[in-house]
C-alpha positions as CSV (number, residue, x, y, z in Angstrom):
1,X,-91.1,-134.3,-1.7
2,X,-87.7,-134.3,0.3
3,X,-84.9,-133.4,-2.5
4,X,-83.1,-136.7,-1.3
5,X,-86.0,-138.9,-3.1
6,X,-86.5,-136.5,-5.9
7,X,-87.9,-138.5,-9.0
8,X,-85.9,-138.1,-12.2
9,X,-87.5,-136.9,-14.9
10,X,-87.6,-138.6,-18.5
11,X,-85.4,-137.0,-21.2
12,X,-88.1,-136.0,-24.1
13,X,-86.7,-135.6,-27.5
14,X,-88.7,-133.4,-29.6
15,X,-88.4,-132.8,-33.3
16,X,-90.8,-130.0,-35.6
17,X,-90.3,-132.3,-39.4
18,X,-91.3,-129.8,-42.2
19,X,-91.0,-130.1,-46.2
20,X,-88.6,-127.9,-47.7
21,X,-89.5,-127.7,-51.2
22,X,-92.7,-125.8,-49.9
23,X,-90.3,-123.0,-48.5
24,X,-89.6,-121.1,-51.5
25,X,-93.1,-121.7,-53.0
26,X,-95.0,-120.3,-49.8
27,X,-92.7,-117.1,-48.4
28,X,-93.1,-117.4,-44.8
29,X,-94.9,-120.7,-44.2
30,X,-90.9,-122.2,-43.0
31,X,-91.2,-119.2,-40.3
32,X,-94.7,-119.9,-39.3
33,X,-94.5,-123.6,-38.7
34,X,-91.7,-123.2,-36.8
35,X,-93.6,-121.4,-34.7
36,X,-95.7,-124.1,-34.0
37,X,-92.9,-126.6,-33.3
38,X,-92.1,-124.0,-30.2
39,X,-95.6,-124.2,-28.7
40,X,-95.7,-127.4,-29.1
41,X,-92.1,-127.9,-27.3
42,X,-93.7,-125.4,-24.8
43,X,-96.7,-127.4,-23.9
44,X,-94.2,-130.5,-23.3
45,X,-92.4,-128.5,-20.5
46,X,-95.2,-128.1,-18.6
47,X,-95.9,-131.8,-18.4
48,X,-93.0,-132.5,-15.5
49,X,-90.4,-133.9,-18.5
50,X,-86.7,-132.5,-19.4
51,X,-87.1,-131.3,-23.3
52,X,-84.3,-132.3,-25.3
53,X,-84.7,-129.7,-28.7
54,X,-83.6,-130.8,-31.8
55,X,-84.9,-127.9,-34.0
56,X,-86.7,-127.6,-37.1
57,X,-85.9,-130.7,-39.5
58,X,-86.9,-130.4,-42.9
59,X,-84.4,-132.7,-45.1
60,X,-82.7,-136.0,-45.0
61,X,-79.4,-134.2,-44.3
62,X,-80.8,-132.3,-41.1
63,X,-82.7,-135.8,-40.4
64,X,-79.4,-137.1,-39.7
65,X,-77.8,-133.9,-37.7
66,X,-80.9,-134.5,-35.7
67,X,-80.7,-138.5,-35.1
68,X,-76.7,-137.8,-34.1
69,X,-77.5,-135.1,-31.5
70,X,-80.3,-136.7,-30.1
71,X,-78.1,-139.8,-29.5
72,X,-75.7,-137.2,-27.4
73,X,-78.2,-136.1,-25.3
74,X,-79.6,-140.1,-24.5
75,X,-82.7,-139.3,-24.8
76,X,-85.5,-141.7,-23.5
77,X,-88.3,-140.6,-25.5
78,X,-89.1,-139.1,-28.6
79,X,-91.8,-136.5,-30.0
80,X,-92.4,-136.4,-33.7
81,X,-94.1,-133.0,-34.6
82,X,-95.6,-133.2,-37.9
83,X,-96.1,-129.3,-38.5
84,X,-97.2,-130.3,-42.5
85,X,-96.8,-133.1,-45.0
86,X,-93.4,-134.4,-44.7
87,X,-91.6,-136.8,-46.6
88,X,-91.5,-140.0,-44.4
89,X,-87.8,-140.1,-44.9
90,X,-87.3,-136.9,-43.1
91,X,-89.2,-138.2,-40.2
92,X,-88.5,-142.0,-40.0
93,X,-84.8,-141.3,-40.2
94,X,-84.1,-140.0,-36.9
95,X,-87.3,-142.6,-35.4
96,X,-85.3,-145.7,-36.9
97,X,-81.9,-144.4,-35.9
98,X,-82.3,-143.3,-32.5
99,X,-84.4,-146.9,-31.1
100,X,-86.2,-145.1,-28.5
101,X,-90.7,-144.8,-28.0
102,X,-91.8,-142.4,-30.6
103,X,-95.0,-140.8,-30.4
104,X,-95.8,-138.9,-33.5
105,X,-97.8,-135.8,-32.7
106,X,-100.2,-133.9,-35.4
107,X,-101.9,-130.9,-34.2
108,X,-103.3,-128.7,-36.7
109,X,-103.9,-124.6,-36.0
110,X,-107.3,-124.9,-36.8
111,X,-110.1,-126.8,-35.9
112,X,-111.3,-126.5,-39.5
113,X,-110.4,-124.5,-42.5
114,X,-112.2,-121.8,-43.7
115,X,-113.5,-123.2,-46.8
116,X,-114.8,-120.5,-49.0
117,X,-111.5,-118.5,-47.8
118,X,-108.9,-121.6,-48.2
119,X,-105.5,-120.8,-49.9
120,X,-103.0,-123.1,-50.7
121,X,-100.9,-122.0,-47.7
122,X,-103.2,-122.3,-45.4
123,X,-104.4,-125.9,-46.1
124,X,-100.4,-126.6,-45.9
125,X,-100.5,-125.1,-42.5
126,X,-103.0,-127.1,-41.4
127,X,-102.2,-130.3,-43.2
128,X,-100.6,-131.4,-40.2
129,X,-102.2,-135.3,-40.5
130,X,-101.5,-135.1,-44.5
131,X,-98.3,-137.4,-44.0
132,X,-99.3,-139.8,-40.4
133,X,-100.8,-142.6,-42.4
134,X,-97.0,-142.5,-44.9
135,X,-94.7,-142.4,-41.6
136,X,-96.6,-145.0,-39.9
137,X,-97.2,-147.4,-42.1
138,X,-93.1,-146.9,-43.1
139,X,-92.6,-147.5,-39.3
140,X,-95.0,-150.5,-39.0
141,X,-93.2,-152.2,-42.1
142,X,-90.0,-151.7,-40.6
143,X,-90.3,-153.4,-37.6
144,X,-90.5,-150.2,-35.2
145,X,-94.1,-149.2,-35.4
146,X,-94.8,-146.1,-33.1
147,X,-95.8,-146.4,-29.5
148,X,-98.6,-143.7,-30.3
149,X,-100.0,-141.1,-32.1
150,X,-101.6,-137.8,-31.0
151,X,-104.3,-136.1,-33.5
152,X,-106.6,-133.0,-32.9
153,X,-105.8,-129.1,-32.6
154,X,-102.9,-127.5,-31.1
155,X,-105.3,-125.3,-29.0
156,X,-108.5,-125.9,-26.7
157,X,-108.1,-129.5,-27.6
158,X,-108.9,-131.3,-23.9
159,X,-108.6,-135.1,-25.3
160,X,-105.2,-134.0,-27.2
161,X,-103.5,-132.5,-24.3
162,X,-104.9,-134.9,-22.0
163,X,-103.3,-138.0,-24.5
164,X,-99.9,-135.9,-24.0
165,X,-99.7,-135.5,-20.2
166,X,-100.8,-139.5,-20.4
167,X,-97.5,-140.3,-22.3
168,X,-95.0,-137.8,-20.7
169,X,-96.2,-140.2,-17.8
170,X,-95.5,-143.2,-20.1
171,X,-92.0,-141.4,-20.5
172,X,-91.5,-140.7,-16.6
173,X,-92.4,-144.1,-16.0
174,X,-89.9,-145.9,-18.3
175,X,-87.4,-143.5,-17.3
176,X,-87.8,-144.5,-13.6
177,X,-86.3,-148.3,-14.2
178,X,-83.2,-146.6,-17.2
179,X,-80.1,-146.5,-14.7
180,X,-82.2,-147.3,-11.6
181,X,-81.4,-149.3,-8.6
182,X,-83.9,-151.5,-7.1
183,X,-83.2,-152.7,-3.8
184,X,-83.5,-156.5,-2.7
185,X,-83.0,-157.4,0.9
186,X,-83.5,-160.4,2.9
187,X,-85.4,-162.9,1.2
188,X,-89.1,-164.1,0.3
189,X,-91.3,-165.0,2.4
190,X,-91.4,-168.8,3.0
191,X,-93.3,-171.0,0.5
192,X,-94.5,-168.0,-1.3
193,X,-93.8,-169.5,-4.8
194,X,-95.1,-166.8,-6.8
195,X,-92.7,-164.6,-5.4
196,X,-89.8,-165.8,-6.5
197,X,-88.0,-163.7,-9.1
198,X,-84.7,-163.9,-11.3
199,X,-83.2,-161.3,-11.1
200,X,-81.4,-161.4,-14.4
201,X,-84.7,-161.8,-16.0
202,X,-86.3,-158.9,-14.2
203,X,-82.9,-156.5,-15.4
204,X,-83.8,-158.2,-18.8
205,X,-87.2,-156.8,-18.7
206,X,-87.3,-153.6,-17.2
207,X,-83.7,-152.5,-17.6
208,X,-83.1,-152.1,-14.1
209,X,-80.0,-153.3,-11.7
210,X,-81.2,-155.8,-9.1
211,X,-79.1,-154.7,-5.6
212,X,-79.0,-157.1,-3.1
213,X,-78.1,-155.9,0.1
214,X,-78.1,-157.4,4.0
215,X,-80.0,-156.8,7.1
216,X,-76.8,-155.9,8.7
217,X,-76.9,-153.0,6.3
218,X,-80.0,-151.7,7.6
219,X,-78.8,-152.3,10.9
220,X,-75.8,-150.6,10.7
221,X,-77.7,-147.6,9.6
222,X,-80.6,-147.6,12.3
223,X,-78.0,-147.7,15.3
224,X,-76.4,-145.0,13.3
225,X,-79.0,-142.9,13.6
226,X,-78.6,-139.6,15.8
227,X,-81.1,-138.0,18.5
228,X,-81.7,-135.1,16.1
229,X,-82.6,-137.5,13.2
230,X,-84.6,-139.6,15.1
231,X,-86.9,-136.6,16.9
232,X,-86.7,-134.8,12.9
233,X,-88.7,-138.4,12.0
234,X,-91.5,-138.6,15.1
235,X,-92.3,-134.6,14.1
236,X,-92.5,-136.2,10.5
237,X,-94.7,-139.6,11.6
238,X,-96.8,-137.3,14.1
239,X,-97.7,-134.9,11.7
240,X,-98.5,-138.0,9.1
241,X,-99.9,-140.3,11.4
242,X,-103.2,-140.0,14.1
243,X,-102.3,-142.3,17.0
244,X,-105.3,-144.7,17.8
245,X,-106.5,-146.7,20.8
246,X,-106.9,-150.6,20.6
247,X,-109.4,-152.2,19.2
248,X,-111.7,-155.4,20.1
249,X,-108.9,-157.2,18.5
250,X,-106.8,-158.8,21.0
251,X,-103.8,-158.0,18.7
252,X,-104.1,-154.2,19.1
253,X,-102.9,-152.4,22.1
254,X,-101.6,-148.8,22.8
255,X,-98.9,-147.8,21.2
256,X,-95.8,-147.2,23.4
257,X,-93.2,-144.3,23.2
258,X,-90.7,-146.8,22.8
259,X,-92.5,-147.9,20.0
260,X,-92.6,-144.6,18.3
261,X,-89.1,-143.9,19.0
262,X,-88.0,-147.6,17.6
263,X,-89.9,-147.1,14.5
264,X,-88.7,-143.6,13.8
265,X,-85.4,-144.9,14.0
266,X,-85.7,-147.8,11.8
267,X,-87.2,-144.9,9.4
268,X,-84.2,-143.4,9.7
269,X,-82.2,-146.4,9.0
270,X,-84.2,-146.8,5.9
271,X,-84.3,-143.4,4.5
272,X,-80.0,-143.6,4.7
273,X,-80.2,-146.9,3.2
274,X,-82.5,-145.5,0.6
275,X,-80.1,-142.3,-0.2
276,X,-76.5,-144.5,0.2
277,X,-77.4,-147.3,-2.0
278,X,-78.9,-145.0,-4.7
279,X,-82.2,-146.9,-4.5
280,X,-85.3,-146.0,-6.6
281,X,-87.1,-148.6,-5.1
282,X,-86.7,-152.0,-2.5
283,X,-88.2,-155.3,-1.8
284,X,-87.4,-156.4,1.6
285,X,-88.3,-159.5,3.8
286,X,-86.7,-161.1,6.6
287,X,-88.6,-163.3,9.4
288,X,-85.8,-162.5,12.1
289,X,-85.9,-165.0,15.2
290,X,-86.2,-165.0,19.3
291,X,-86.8,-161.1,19.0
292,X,-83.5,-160.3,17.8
293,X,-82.3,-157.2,16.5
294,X,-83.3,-158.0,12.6
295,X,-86.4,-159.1,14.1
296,X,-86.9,-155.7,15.9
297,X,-86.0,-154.5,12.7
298,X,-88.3,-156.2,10.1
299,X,-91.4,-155.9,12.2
300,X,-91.3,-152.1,12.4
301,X,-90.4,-150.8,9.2
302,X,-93.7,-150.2,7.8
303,X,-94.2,-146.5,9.4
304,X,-91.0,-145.2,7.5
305,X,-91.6,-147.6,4.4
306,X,-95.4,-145.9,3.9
307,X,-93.5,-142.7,4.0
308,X,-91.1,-143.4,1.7
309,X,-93.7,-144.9,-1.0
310,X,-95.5,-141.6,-0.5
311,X,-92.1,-140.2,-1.8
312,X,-91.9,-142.0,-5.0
313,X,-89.8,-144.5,-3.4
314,X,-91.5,-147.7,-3.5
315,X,-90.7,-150.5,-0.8
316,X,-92.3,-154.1,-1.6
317,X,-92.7,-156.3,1.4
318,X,-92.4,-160.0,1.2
319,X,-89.4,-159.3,-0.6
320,X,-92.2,-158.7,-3.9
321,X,-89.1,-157.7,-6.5
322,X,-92.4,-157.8,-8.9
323,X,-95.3,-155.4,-7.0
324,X,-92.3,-153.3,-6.1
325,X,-92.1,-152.5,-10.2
326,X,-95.8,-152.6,-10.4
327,X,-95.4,-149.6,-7.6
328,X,-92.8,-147.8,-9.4
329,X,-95.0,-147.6,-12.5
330,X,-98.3,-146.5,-10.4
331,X,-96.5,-143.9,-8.7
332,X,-95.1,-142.5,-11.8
333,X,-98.6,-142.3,-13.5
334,X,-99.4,-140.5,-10.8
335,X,-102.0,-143.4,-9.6
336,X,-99.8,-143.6,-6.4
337,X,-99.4,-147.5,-5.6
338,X,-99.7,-149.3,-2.0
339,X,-98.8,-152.2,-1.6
340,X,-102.1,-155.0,-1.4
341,X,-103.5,-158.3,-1.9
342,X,-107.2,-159.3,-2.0
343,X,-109.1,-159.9,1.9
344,X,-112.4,-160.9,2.5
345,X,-115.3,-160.6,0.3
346,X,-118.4,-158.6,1.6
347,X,-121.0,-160.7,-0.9
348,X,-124.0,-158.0,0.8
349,X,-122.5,-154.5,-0.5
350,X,-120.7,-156.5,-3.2
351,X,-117.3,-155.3,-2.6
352,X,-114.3,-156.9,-2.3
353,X,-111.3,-155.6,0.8
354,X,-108.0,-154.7,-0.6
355,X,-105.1,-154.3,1.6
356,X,-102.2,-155.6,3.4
357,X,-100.2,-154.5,6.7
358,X,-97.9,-152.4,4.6
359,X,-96.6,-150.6,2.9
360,X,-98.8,-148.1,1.6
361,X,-98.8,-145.1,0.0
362,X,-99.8,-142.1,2.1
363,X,-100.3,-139.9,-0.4
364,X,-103.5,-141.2,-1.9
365,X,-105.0,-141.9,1.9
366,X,-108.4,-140.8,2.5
367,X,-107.9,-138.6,5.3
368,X,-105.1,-138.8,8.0
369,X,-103.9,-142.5,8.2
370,X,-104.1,-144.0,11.8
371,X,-101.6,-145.9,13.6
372,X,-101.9,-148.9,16.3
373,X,-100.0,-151.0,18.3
374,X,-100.0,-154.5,17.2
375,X,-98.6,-157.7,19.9
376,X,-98.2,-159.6,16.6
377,X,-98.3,-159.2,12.3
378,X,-100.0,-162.3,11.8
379,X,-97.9,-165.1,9.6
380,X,-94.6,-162.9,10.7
381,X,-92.3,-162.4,13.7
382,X,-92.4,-159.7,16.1
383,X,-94.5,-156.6,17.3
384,X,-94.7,-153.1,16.9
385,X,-96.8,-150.5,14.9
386,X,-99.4,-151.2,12.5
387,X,-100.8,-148.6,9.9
388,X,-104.8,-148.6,8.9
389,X,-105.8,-146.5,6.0
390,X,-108.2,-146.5,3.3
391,X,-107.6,-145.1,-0.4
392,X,-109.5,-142.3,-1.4
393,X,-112.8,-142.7,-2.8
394,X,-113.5,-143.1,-6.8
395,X,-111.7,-145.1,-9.4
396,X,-108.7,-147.5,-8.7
397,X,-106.8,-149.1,-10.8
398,X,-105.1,-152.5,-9.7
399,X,-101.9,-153.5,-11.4
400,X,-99.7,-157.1,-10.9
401,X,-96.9,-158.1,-12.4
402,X,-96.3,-161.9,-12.9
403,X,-94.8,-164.3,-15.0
404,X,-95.7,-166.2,-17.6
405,X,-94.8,-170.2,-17.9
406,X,-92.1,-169.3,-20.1
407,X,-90.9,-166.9,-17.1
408,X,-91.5,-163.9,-19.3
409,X,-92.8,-161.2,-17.1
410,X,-96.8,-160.2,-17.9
411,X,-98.9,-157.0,-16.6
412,X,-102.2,-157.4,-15.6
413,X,-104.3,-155.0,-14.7
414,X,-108.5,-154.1,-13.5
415,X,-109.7,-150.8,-13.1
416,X,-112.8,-150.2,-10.4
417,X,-113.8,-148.1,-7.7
418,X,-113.3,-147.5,-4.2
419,X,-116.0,-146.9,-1.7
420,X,-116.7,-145.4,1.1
421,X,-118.0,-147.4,4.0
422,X,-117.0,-149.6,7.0
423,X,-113.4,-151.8,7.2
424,X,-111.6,-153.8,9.9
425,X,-109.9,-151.8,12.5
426,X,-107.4,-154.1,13.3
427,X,-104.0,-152.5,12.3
428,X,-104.1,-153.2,8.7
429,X,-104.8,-151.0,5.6
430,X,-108.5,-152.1,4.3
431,X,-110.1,-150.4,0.9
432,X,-113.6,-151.3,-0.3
433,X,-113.3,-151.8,-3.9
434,X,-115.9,-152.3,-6.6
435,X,-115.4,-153.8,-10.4
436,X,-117.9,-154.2,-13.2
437,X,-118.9,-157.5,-12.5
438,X,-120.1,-159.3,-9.2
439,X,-117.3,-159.8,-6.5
440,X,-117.6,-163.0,-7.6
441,X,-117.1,-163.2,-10.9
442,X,-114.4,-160.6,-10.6
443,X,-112.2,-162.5,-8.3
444,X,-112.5,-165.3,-10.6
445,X,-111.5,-163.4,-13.2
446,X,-109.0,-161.7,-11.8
447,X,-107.1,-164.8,-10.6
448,X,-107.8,-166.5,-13.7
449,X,-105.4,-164.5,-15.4
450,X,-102.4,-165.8,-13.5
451,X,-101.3,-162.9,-11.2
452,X,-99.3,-162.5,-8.4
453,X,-101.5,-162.3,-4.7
454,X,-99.8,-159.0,-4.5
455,X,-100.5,-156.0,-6.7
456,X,-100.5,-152.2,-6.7
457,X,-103.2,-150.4,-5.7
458,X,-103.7,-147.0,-7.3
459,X,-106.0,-144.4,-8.0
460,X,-107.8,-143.0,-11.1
461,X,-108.5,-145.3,-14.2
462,X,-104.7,-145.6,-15.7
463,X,-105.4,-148.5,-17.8
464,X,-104.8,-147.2,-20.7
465,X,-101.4,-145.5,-19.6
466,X,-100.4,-149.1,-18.3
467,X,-100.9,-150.7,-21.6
468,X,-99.2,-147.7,-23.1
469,X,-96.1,-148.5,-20.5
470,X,-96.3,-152.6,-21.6
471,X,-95.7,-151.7,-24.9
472,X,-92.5,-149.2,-24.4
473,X,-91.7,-152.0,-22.3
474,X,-92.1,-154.6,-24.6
475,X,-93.8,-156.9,-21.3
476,X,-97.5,-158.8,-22.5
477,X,-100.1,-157.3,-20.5
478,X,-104.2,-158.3,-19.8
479,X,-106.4,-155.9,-18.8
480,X,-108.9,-157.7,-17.0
């Protein structure tokens, strides 16, 4: 990834709770959970998080020392090590002070004690759990219950470590809307209703500053663009993109070098709007008239907009303020996220097509994505360049965000599978996806549940991880 779209990474705080009466009953047992508390604090740093210490805390005094210098460090998330029965004052002091997702972690030594050799010590060592059910049920009664908890050992333990990585991701992904930007330009698409979004209501929700911005903007920045820049970008769409002939669609033809060279500069454009206006992500739309220059414009961003989503910038057409946060969260589960809506049902092979003409994430493309010229982007002004991809093979995950009737912002989310076989070649992404009920009764379901036409399409099965990110988020979510 280019340092200028370099994702920030979610401040973890991390605190080892011990007991201190047991310290001068058990010589060495202080030193030796301590221990733990570092491995532990280890295995978070290899999980793409910035680790934010606060020691070993062992009494209501060092509870507070703790809470105060986490506070200093603003801290995202928090990590509650539970190296041995603690006193749920020394634990839910800092939790209830600092306000932030806590996961409480308890991972004993051992996978089981050697009974016929068990001494006092080393059941203390291991009683890692001894004190969960005290801490969370002090949490749950007052008010601030814990986003999660993490049992098993603290070595060879696949689930365990797999549980953390899933909510450093959690972390990573609230982190991405704390301070962030997200781009608005233009305006929705005509008589789209579902849409529309307030953007005080979506800074309510996710936490995030709504920027608007003009096309004139963008347009200053594309005819800013130099002859170095603008050849640095076709080497980068070339190497990313296979050019393609037309298809039997009347719409395709062969894509121009003035084509290529318009779109590379409009990449550029973008990329400098991206990096001036501080963006982590954009929704953009405007329909542009008579082919004038924001026409131009509009109608061939979607080469530099699907590499910028590959970047872990997400850009929302339709001006889609909602599917580009539904993006933002896919990419930072590492699901990736393009941008789609449901197309034609195959009722033969039981599949459903999931796509849209952009934009889409390159990064989970199976194989090289292929370019063609379009005359026209059907419903929309203009011509240009069209990108047709499918998402690897294996489990997706679909996530929309929409809004409820009170206008409170819902997640809903299906996980299925993509598969390999025939789509469309006529200049738009296509994916062949699969659920756990008949096409039918899945796109029944589906839109049942009230979502947006848009979503974001991801890989792996990340449900879980999305209802762990709803809940940090405090947002209602269905998983279909």
């Amino acid at each position: 990834m280019s340092s200028l779209f370099q994702k920030v990474k979610a401040r973890v705080g991390v605190m080892t709770v011990g007991h201190e009466p047991y310290w001068a009953q058990f010589p060495g047992l202080k030193e030796e959970l301590e221990g733990y508390g570092r491995e532990f604090e280890e295995m978070l740093r290899k999980h793409d998080v910035e680790v934010v210490s606060a020691g070993f805390v062992d009494s209501v005094d060092k509870s507070f020392a703790a809470s105060s210098y986490l506070k200093s460090q603003d801290v995202d998330f928090l990590f509650c090590f539970l190296s041995t029965y603690v006193t749920s004052s020394t634990a839910a002091t800092p939790i209830l002070n600092l306000n932030v997702p806590t996961v409480l972690v308890a991972l004993q030594p051992r996978k089981r004690l050697d009974y016929r050799n068990t001494t006092t010590y080393m059941q203390l060592v291991n009683d890692n759990i001894c004190s969960l059910p005290e801490i969370g049920g002090v949490l749950v009664r007052a008010g601030k219950p814990a986003a999660g908890m993490i049992v098993g050992t603290l070595y060879d333990d696949p689930r365990a470590m797999k549980e953390l990585q899933g909510w450093c991701q959690v972390a990573n992904t609230r982190r991405a809307f704390k301070y962030a930007k997200i781009g608005y330009l233009g305006h929705t698409y005509e008589g789209m209703y579902d849409m529309n979004s307030d953007p005080t209501a979506f800074t309510a929700a996710f936490g995030s500053h709504v920027q608007m911005l003009e096309m004139c903007d963008l347009a200053k920045l594309v005819n800013g663009a130099t002859a170095k820049e603008i050849a640095d970008k076709l080497d980068e769409i070339k190497s990313v993109f296979k050019i393609s002939d037309p298809f039997i669609d009347p719409v395709t033809r062969p894509i121009k070098q003035e084509d290529l060279e318009w779109s590379a500069k409009v990449a550029v454009g973008l990329d400098k709007l991206i990096v001036e206006n501080g963006l982590t992500g954009l929704a953009y739309y405007y329909r542009g008239l008579d082919n004038n220059e924001y026409e131009r414009i509009g109608s061939n961003m979607v080469l530099g907009n699907s590499l910028l989503t590959g970047k872990g910038v997400p850009l929302a057409g339709e001006a889609d303020l909602k599917t580009c946060a539904a993006m933002l969260i896919m990419d930072r589960l590492d699901a990736g996220g393009s941008f789609a809506e449901l197309h034609p049902c195959d009722f033969v092979d039981d599949v459903v097509l999931v796509g849209h003409d952009g934009p889409h994430n390159i990064k989970i493309s199976d194989g090289q994505p292929i370019i063609r010229g379009l005359d026209l982007f059907h419903g929309k002004s203009g011509s240009g360049i069209g990108v047709e991809f499918s998402i690897k093979s294996g489990p997706v995950t679909l996530l929309s965000i929409s809004q409820t009737a009170s206008g409170k912002y819902k997640m809903i989310a299906t996980e299925g599978e993509s598969i390999k076989g025939e789509i469309p070649q006529t200049g738009n992404t296509n994916t062949r996806c699969k659920f756990n009920y008949s096409v039918s009764e899945f796109v029944e379901r589906w839109c049942s549940a009230g979502p947006t036409h848009h979503f974001a399409l991801g890989v792996g099965h990340v449900g879980s991880k999305i209802r762990n990110v709803a809940k940090v988020l405090g947002i209602e979510v269905e998983v279909i």
